[in-house]
C-alpha positions in Angstrom: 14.9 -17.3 69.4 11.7 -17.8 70.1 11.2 -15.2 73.5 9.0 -12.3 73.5 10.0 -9.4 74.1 8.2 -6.4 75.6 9.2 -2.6 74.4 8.2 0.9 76.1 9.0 3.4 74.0 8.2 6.7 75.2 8.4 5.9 78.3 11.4 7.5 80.3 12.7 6.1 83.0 13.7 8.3 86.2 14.9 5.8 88.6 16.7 2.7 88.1 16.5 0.4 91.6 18.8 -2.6 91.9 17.4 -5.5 94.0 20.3 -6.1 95.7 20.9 -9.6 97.9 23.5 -10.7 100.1 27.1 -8.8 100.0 26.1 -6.4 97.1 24.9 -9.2 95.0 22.6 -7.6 92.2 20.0 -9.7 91.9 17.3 -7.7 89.4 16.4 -4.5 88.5 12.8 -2.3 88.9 12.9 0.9 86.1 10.5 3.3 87.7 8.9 6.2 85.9 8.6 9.9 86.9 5.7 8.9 89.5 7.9 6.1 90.9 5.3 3.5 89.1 7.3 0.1 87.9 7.9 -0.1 84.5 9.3 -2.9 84.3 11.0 -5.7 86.9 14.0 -7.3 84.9 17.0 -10.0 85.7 19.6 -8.0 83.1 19.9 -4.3 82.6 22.0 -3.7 79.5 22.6 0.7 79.2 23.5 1.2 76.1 24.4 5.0 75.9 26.2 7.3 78.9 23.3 10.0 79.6 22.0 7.8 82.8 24.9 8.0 83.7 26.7 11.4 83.1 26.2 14.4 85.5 24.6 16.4 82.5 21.5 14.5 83.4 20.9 17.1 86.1 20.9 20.1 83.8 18.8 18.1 81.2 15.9 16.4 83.6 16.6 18.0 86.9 17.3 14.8 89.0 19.7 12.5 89.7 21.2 10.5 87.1 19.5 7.3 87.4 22.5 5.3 86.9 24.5 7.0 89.6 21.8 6.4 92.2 22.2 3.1 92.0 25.6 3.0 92.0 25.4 4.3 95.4 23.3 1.4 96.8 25.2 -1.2 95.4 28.8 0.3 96.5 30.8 -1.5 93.7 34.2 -0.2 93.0 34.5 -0.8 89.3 30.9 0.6 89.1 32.0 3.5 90.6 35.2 4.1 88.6 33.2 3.5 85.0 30.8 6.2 86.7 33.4 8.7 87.0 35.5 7.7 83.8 31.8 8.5 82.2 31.2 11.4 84.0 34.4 13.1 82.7 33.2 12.9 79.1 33.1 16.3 78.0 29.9 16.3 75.3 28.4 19.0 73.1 25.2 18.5 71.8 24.8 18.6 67.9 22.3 18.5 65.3 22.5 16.9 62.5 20.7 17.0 59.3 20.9 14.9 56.6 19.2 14.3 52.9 18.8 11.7 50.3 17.9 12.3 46.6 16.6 9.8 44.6 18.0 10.7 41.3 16.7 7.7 39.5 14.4 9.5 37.4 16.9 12.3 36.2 19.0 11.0 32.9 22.0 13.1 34.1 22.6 13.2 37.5 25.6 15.2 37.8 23.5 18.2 37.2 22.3 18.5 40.7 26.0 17.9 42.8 27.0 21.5 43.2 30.5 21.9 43.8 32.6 24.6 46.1 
């Protein structure tokens, strides 16, 4: 309550660099765009979907998942096992479509549901 917080949408990140202190103590993060610019330099990275972390990233934006590259300079064991439990998702991608009706204006509704 209170903070500001600062979005950058549209704006993919290609590599994720830990700042890493002592005995694989993470101690912030730089996100880096495709030109290695800083997007941002954070305390806290929170991922909240598996794509930075899957091996389907290669196929998609032929790199290295981001997440996996810095798995491998920190060198943390759980890390590593929730990379690989991640990376043995099997995913196909699907489209959805989806439609709202507002039938507000229409005295009998029940004439537009069309049944099988």
């Amino acid at each position: 309550r209170g903070r500001q917080y600062e979005t950058y949408f549209k704006t993919m990140v290609h590599s994720v660099v830990p700042t890493i202190v002592g005995d694989s103590v993470v101690e912030g993060w730089t996100l880096l765009d495709k030109n290695d610019r800083v997007i941002v330099r954070t305390d806290w990275l929170i991922v909240s979907g598996s794509g930075a972390a899957h091996p389907r990233w290669r196929a998609a934006f032929k790199s290295e998942p981001p997440i996996i590259e810095a798995a491998k300079l920190i060198g943390n064991e759980e890390l590593n096992h929730a990379i690989e439990l991640i990376g043995s998702i099997d995913a196909r991608p699907v489209q959805v479509a989806m439609m709202a009706f507002d039938t507000s204006s229409i005295s009998d509704n029940t004439s537009i549901i069309s049944t099988p």
